[in-house]
PASEBA-1860 file (N, C-alpha, C; in nm, 3 decimals):
! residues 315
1> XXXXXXXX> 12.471/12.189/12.097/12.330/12.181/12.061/12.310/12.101/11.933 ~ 12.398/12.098/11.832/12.353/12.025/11.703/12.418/11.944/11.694 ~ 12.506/11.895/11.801/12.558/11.732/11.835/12.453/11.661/11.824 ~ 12.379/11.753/11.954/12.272/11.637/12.075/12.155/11.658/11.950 ~ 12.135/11.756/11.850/11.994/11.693/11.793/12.045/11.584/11.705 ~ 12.163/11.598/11.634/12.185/11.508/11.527/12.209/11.361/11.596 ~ 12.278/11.377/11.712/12.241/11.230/11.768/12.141/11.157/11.805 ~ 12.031/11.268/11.857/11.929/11.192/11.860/11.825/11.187/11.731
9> XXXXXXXX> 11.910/11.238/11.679/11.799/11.162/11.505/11.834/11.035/11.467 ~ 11.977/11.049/11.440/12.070/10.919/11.426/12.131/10.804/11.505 ~ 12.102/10.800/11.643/12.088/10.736/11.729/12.246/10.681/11.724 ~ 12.318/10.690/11.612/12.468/10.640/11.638/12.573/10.792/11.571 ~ 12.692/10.760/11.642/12.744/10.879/11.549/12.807/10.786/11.414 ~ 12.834/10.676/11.395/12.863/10.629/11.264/12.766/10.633/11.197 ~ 12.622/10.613/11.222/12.526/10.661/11.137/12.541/10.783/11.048 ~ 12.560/10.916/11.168/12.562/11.028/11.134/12.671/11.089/11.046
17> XXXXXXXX> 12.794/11.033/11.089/12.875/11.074/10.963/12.931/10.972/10.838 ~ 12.871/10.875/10.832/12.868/10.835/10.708/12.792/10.905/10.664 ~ 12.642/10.898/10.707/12.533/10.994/10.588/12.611/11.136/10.532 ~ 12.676/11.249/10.637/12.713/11.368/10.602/12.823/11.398/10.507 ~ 12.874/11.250/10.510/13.014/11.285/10.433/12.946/11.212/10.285 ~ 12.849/11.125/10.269/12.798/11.083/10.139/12.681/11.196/10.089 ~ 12.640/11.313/10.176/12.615/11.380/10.149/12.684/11.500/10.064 ~ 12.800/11.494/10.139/12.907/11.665/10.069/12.951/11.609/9.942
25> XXXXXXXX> 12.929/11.500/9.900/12.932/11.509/9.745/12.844/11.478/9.675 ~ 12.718/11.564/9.709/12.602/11.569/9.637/12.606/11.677/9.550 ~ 12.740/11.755/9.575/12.794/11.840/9.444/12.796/11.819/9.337 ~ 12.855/11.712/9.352/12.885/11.662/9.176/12.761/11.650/9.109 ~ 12.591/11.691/9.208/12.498/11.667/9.101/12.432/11.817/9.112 ~ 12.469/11.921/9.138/12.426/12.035/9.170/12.499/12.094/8.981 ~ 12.439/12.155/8.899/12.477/12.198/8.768/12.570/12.341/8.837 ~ 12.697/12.389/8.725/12.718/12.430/8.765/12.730/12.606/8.770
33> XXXXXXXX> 12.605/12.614/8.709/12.534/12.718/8.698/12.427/12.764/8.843 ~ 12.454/12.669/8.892/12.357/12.720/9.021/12.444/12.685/9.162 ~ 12.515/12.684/9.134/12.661/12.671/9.269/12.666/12.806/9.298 ~ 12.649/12.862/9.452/12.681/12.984/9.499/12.768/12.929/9.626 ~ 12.760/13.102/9.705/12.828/13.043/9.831/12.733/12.934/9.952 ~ 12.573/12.968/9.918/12.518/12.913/10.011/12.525/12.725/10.015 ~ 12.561/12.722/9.860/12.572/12.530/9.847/12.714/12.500/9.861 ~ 12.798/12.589/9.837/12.940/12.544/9.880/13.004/12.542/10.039
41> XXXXXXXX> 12.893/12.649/10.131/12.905/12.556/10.278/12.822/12.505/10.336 ~ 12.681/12.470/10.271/12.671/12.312/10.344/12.661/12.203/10.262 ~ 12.750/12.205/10.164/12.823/12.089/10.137/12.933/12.085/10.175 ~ 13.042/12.157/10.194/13.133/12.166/10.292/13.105/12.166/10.449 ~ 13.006/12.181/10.467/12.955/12.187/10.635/12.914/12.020/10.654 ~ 12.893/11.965/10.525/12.838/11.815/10.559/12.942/11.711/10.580 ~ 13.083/11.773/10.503/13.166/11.692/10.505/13.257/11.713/10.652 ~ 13.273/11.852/10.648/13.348/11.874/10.801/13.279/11.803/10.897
49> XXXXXXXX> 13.134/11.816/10.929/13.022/11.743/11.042/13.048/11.587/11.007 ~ 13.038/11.554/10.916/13.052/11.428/10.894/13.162/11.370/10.939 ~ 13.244/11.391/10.925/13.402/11.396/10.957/13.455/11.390/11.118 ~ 13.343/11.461/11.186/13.365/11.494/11.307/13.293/11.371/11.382 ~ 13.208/11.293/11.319/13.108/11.224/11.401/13.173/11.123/11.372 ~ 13.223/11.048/11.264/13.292/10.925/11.206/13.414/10.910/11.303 ~ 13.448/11.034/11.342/13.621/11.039/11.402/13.627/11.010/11.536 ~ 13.498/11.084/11.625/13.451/11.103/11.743/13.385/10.929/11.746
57> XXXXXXXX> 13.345/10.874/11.644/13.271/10.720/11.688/13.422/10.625/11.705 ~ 13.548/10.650/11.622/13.606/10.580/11.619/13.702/10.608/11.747 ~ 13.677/10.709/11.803/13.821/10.731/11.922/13.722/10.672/12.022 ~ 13.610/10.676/12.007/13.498/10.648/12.179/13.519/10.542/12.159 ~ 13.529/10.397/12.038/13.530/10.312/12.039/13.660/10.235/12.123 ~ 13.749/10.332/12.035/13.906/10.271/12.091/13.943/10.308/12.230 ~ 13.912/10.413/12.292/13.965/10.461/12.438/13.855/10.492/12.490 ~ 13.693/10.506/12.447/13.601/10.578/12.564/13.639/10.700/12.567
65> XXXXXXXX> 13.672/10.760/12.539/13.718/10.931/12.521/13.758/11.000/12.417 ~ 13.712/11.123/12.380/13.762/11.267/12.286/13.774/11.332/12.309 ~ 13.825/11.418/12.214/13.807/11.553/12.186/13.706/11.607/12.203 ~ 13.632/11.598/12.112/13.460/11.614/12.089/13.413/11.649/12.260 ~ 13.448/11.490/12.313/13.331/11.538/12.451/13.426/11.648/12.540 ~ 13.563/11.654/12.529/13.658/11.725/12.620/13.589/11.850/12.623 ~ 13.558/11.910/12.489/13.564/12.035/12.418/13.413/12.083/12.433 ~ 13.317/11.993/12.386/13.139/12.041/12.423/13.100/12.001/12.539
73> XXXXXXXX> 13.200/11.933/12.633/13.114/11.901/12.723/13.077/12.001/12.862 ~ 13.202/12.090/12.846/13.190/12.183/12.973/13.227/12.349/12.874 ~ 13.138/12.414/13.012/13.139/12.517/12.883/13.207/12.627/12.918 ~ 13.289/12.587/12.989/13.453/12.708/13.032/13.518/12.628/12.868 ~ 13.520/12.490/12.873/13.613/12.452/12.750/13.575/12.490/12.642 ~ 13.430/12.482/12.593/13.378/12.595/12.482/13.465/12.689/12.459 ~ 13.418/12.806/12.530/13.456/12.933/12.602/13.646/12.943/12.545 ~ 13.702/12.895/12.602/13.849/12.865/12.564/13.889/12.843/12.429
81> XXXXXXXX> 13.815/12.718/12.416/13.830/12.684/12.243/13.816/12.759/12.160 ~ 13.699/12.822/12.158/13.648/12.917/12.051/13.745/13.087/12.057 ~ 13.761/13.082/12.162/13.870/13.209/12.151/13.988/13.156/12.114 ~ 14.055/13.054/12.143/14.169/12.942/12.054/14.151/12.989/11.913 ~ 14.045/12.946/11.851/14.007/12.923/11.706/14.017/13.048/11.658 ~ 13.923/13.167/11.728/13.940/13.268/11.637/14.056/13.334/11.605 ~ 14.174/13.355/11.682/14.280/13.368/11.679/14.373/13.307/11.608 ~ 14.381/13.161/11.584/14.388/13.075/11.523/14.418/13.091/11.383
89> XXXXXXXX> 14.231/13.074/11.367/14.226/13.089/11.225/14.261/13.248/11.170 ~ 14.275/13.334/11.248/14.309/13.484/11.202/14.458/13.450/11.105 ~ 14.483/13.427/11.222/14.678/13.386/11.190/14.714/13.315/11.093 ~ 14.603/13.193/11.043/14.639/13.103/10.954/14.596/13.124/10.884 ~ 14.489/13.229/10.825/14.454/13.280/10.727/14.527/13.407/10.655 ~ 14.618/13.466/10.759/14.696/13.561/10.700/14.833/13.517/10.681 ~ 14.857/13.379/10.711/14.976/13.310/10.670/14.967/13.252/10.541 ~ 14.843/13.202/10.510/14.858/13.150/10.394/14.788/13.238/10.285
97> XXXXXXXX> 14.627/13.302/10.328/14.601/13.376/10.210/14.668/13.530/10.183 ~ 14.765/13.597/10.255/14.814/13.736/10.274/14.972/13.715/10.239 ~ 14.985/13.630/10.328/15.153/13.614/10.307/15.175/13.527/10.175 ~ 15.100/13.416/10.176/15.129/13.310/10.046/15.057/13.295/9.947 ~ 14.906/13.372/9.939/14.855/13.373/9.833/14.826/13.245/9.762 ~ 14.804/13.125/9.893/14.781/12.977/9.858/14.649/12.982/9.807 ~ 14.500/13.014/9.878/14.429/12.991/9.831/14.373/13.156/9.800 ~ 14.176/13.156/9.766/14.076/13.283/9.828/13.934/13.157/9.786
105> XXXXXXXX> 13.833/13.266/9.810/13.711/13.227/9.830/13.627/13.283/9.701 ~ 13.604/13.202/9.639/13.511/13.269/9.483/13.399/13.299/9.487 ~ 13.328/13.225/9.600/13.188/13.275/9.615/13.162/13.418/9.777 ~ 13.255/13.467/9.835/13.222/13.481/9.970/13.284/13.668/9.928 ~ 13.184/13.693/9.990/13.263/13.875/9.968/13.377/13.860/10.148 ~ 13.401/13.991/10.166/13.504/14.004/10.258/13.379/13.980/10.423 ~ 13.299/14.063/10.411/13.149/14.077/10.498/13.119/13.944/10.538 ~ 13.109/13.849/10.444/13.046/13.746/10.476/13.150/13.651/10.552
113> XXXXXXXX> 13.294/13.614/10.510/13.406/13.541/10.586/13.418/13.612/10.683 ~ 13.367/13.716/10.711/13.404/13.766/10.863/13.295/13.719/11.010 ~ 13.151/13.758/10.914/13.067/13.670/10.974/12.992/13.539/11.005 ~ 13.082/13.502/10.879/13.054/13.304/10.904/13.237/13.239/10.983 ~ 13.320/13.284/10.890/13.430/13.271/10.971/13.458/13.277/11.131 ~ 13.442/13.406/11.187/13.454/13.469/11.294/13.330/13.448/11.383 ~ 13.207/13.541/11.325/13.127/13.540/11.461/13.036/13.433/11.424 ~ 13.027/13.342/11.299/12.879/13.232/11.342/12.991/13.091/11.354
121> XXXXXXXX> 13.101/13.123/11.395/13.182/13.036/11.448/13.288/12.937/11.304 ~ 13.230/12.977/11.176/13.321/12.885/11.085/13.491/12.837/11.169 ~ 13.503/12.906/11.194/13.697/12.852/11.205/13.707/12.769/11.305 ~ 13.611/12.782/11.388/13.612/12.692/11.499/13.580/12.553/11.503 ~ 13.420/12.541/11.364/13.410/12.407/11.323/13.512/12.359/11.257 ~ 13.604/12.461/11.163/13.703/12.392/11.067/13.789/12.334/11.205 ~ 13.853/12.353/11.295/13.970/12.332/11.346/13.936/12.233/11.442 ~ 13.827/12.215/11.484/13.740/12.108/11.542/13.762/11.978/11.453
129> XXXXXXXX> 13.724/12.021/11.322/13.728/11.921/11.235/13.861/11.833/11.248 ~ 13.951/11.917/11.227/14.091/11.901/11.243/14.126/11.783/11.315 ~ 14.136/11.886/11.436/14.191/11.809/11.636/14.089/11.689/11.590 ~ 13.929/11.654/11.572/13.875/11.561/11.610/13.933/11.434/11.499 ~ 13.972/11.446/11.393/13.982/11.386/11.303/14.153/11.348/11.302 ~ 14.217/11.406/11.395/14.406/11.396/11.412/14.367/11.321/11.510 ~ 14.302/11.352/11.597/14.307/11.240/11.725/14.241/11.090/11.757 ~ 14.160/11.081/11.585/14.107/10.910/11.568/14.180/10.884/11.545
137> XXXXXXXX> 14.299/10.936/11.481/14.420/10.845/11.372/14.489/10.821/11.481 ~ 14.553/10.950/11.575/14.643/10.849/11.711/14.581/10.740/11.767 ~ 14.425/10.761/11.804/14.433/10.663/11.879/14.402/10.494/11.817 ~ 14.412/10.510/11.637/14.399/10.374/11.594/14.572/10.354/11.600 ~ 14.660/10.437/11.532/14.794/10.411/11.576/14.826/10.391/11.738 ~ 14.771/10.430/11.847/14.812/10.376/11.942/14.749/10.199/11.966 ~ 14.613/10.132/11.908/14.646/9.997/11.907/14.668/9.943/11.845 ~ 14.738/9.983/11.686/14.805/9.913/11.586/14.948/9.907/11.664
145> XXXXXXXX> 14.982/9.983/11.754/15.145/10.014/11.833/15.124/10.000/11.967 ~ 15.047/9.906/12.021/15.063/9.904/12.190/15.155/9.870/12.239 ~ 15.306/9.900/12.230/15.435/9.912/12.276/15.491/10.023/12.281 ~ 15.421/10.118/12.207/15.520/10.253/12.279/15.503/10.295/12.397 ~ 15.608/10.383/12.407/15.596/10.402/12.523/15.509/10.544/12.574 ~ 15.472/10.576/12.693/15.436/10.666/12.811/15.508/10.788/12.827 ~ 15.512/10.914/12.752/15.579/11.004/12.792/15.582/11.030/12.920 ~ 15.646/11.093/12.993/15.665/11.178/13.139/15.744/11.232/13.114
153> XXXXXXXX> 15.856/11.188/13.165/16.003/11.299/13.225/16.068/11.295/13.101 ~ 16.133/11.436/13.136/16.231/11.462/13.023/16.367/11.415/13.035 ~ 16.474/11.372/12.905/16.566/11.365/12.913/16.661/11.513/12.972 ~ 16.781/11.465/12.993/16.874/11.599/13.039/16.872/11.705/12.926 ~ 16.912/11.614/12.849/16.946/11.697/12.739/16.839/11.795/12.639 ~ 16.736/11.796/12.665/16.574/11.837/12.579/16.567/11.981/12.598 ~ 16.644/12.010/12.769/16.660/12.131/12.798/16.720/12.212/12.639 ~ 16.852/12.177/12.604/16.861/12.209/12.494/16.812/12.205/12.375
161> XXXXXXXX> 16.771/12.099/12.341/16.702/12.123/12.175/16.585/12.201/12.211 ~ 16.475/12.250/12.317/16.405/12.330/12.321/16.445/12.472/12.289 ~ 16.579/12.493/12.368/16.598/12.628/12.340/16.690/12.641/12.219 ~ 16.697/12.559/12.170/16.743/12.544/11.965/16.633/12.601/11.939 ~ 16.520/12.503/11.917/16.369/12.550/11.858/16.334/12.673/11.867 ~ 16.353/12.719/12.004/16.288/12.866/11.995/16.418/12.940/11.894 ~ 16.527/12.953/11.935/16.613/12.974/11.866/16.566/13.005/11.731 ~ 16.540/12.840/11.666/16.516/12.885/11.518/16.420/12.955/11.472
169> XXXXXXXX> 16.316/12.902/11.562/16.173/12.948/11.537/16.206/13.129/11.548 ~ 16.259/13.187/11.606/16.289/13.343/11.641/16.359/13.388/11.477 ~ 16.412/13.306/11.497/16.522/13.365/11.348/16.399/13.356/11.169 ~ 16.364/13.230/11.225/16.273/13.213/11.066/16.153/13.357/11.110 ~ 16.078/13.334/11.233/15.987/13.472/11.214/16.028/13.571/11.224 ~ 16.182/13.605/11.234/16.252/13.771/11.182/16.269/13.750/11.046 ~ 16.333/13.606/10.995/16.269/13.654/10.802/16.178/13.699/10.783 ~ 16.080/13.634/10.839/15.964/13.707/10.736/15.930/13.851/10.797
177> XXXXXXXX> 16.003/13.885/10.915/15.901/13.997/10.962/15.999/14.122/10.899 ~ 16.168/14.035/10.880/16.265/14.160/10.822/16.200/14.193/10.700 ~ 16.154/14.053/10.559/16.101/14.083/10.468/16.000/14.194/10.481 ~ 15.903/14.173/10.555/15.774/14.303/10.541/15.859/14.455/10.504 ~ 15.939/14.410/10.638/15.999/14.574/10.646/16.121/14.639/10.527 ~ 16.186/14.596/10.503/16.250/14.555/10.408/16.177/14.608/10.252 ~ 16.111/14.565/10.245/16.005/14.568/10.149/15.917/14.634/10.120 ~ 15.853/14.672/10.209/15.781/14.789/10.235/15.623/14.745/10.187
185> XXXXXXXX> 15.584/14.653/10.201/15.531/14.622/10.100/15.376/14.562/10.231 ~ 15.348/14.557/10.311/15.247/14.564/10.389/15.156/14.584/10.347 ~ 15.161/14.753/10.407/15.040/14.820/10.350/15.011/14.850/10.216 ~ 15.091/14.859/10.113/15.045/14.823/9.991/14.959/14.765/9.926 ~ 14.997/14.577/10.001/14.945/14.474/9.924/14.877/14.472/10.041 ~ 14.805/14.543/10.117/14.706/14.509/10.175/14.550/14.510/10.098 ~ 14.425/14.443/10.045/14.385/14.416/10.022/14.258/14.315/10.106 ~ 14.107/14.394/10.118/14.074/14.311/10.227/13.968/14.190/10.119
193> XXXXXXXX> 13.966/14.200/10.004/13.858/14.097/9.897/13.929/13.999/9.934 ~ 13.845/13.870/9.928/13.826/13.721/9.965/13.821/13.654/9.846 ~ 13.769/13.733/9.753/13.686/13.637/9.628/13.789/13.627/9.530 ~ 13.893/13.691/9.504/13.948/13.718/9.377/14.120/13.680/9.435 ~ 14.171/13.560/9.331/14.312/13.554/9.359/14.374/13.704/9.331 ~ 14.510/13.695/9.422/14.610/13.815/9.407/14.722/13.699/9.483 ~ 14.840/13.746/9.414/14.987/13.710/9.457/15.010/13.727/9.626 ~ 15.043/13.650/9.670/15.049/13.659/9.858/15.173/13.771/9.821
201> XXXXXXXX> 15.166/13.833/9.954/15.304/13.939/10.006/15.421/13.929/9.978 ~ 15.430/13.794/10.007/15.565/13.765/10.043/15.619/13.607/9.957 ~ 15.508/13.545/9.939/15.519/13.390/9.853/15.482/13.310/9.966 ~ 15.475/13.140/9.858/15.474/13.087/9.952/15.576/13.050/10.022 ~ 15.740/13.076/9.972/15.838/13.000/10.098/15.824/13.097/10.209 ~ 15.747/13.231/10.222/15.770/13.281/10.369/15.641/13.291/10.433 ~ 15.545/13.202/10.392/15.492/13.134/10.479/15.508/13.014/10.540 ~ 15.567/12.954/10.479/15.640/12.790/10.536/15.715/12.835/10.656
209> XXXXXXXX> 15.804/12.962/10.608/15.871/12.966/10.736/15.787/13.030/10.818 ~ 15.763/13.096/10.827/15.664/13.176/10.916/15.546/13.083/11.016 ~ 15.542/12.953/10.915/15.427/12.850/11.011/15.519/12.769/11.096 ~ 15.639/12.730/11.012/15.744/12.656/11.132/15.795/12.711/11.209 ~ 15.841/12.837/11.166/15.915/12.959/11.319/15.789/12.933/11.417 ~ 15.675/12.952/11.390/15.568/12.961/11.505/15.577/12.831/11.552 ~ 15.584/12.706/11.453/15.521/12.576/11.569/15.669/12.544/11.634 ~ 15.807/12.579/11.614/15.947/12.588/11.626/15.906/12.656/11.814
217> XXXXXXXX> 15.831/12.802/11.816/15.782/12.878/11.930/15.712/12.804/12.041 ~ 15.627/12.763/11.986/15.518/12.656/12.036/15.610/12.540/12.125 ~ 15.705/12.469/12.089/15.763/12.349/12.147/15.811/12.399/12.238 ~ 15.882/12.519/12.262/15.921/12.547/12.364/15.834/12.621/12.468 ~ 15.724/12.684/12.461/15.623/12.716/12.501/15.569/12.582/12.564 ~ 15.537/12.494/12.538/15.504/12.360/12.568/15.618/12.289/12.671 ~ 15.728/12.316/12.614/15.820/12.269/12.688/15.869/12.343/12.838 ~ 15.841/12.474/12.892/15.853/12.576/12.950/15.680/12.593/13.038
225> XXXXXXXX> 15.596/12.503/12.953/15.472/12.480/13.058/15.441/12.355/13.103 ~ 15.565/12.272/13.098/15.563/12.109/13.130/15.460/11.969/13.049 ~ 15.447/12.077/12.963/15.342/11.942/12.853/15.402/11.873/12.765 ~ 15.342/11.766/12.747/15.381/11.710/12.618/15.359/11.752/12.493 ~ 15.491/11.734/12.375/15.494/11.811/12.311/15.508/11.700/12.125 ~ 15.514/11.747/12.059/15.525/11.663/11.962/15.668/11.639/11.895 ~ 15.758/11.677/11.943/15.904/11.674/11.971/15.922/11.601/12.065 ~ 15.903/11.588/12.169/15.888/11.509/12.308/15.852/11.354/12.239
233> XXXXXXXX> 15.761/11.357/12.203/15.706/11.232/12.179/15.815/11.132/12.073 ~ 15.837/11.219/11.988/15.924/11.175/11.908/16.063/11.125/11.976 ~ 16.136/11.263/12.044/16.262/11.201/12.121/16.251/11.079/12.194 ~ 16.100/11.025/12.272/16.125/10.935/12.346/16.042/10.802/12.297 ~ 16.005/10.800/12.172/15.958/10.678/12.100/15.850/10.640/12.027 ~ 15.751/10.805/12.049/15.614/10.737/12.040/15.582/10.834/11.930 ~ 15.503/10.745/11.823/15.529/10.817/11.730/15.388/10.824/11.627 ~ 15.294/10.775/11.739/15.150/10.781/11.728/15.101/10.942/11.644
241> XXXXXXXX> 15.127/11.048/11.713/15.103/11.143/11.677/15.153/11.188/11.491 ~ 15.278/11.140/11.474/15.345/11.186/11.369/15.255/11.120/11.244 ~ 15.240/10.989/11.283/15.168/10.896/11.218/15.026/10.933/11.174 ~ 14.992/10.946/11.293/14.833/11.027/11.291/14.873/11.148/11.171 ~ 14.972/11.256/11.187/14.969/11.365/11.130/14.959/11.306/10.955 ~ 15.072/11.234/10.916/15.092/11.229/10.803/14.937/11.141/10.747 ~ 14.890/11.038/10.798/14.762/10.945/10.804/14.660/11.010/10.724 ~ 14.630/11.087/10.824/14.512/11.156/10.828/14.534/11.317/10.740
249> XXXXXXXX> 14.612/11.372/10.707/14.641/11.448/10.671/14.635/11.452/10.510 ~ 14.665/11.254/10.477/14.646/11.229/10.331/14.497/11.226/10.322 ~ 14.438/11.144/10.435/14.269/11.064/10.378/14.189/11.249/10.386 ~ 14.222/11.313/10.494/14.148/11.431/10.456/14.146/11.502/10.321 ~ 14.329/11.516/10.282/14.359/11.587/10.188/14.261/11.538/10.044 ~ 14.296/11.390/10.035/14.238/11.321/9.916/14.091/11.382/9.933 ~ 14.014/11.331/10.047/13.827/11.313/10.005/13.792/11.508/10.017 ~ 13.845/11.554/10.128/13.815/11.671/10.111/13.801/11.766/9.982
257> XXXXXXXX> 13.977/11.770/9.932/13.958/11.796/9.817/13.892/11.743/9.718 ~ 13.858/11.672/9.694/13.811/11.617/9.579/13.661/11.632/9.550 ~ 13.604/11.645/9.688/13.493/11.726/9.736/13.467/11.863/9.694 ~ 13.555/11.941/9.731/13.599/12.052/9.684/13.582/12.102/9.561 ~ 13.645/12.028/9.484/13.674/12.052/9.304/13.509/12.056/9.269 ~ 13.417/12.045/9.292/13.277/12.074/9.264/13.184/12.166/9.314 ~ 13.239/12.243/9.455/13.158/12.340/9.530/13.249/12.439/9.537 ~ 13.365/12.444/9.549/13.494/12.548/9.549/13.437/12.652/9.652
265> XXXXXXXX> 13.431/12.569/9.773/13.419/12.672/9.919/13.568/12.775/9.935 ~ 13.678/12.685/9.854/13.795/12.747/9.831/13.891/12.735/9.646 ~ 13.978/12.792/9.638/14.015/12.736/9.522/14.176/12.793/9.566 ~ 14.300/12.713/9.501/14.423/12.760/9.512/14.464/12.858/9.450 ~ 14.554/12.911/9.463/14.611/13.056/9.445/14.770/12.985/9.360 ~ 14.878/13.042/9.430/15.002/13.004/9.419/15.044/12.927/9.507 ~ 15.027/12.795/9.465/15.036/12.657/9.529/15.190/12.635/9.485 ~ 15.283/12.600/9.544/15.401/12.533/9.425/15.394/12.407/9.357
273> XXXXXXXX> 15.408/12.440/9.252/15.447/12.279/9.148/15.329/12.260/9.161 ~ 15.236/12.329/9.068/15.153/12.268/9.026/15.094/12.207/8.948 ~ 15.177/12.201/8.855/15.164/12.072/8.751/15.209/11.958/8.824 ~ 15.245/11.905/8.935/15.247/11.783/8.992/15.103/11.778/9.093 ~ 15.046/11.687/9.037/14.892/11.642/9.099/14.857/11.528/9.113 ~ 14.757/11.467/9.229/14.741/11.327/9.194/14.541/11.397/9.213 ~ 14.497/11.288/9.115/14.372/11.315/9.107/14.310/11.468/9.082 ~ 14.354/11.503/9.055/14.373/11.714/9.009/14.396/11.786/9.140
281> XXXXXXXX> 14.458/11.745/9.247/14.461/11.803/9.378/14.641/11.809/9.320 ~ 14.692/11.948/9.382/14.871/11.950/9.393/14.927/11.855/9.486 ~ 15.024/11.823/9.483/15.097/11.712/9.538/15.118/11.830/9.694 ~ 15.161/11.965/9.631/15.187/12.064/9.784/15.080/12.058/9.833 ~ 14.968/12.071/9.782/14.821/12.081/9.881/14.851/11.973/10.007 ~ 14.872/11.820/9.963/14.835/11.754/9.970/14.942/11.782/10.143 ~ 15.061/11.803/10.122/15.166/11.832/10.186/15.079/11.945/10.292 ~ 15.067/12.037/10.221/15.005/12.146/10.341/14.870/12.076/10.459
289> XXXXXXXX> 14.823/12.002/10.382/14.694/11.952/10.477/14.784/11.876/10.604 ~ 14.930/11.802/10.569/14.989/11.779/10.703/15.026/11.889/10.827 ~ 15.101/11.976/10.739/15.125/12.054/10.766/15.056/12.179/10.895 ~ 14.938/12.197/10.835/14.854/12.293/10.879/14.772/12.203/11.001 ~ 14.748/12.085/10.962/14.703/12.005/11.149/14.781/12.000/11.214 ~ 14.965/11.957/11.178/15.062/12.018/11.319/14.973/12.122/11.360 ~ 15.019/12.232/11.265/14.979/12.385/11.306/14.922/12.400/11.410 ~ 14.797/12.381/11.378/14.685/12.380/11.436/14.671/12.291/11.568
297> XXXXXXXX> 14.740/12.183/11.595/14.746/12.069/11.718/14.853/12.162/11.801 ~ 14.970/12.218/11.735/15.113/12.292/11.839/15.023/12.424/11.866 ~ 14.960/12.477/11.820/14.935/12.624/11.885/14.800/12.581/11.980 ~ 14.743/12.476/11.944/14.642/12.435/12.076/14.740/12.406/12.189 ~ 14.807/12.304/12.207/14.929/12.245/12.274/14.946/12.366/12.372 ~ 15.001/12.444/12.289/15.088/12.611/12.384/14.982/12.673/12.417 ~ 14.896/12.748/12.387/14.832/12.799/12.439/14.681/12.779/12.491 ~ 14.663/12.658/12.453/14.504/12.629/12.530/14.513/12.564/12.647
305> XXXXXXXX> 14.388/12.505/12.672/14.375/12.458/12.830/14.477/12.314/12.867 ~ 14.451/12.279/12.976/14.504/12.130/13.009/14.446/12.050/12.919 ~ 14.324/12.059/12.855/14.246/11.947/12.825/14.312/11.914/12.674 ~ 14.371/12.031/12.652/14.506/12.005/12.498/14.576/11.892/12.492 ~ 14.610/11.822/12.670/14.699/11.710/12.640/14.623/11.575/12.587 ~ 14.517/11.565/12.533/14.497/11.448/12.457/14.542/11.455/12.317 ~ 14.624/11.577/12.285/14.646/11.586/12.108/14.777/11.497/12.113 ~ 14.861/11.493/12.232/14.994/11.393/12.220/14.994/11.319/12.301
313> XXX> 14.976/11.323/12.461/14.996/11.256/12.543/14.881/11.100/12.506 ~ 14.928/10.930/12.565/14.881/10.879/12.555/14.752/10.825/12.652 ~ 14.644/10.815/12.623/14.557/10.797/12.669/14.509/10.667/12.735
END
């Protein structure tokens, strides 16, 4: 519904998200005595929307096809997605703000991330944002690279490094799950406030592992439901996706944050090395924003619909 009005105001989607994204830094003129939570998401809502329309103009341009339309256009795929997301973002929010104590929310009580997060759909636009904005970058790397190749068939050998992956992936999520127990330390540091840093559970190295044991799960899940996978792609040449990941993972990291530093829809916690920064953003942030779109692209991959295979397969 607020595709189709904003398109038909703007009659182009490059119209529309240039304006939204020169909008979300209309922060920097908001004093900062009058910054709450209500200006820190839709100025964050202008940049994610914005983001989505700029990304969605540039993949229709290059292939005639997205994400975007895969995902709004039928509404079993809605339906799918959005139960994707909430789950999703459950998981990735207790990986990084519970377990790692990366970021919290300064303006948002616990009440309110549950009902903008969860039920008025926040996690779903964030991860939207994501997929739509990972999948312009493949498909400008697929015609900066029109020689790779066409995944299909697997090598003999893939049989095995799949069941490595799960392998490892099993072993890194018994660290962290031996740590809980081990530790005792769960229900303790359980804590349901949003607004106020506290030390994650466990740190951040056992969330690192804890996100790679899962996307480690995922490949073989992928691999065991005959899709293409982002391991796959790699073993057999094409390397669009990886490219896309690291690409896009910087231009978000840079404008997003930097966006950020004036509305603080979020703020970091225990980031590592944080006295290494470029532009006052951590050099790890910058790292996690790759990071967390794998994430987010491998657990679509495994468990969502067919229509998942445009996050690797070539189009």
């Amino acid at each position: 519904m607020i595709f189709s009005v904003i398109r038909y105001i703007f009659k182009s989607d490059l119209y529309a998200g240039v304006f939204f994204i020169l909008l979300s830094y209309g922060g920097f003129l908001i004093p900062h005595e009058h910054k709450t939570v209500f200006t820190s998401l839709v100025i964050a809502g202008a940049f994610f929307l914005g983001a989505i329309f700029l990304s969605n103009y540039i993949s229709l341009r290059l292939k005639r096809v997205s994400l975007l339309q895969v995902i709004v256009g039928r509404e079993s795929e809605k339906i799918k997605f959005i139960v994707f997301c909430i789950f999703s973002g459950a998981f990735f929010e207790f990986l990084g703000s519970f377990v790692g104590g990366l970021w919290y929310y300064p303006y948002w009580s616990f009440g309110m991330y549950v009902l903008i997060g969860f039920l008025l759909g926040g996690w779903c636009f964030y991860i939207l944002f994501l997929c739509v904005a990972y999948e312009a970058g493949k498909q400008v790397f697929d015609r900066l690279l029109p020689n790779q190749p066409y995944v299909r068939r697997y090598y003999s050998f893939e049989t095995k490094v799949y069941q490595g992956l799960l392998a490892m992936g099993l072993v890194l999520v018994g660290v962290v799950v031996g740590a809980f127990v081990t530790n005792a330390i769960f229900l303790a540091q359980l804590d349901l406030a949003v607004n106020k840093f506290r030390p994650g559970a466990l740190g951040w190295e056992y969330a690192l592992l804890l996100g790679v044991g899962v996307m480690c799960i995922c490949e073989f899940i992928e691999f065991k439901r005959h899709r293409t996978s982002f391991v796959k792609d790699l073993l057999h040449g094409y390397f669009s996706p990886l490219l896309s990941v690291l690409l896009v993972g910087l231009i978000l990291a840079m404008s997003n944050e930097v966006q950020n530093l004036n509305v603080y829809l979020w703020k970091y916690g225990l980031f590592p090395w944080p006295n290494s920064v470029v532009a006052g953003i951590p050099v790890s942030a910058i790292v996690g924003w790759q990071i967390h779109i794998l994430l987010f692209i491998e657990l679509w991959r495994a468990f969502g619909s067919k229509k998942s295979a445009l996050v690797f397969s070539r189009t």
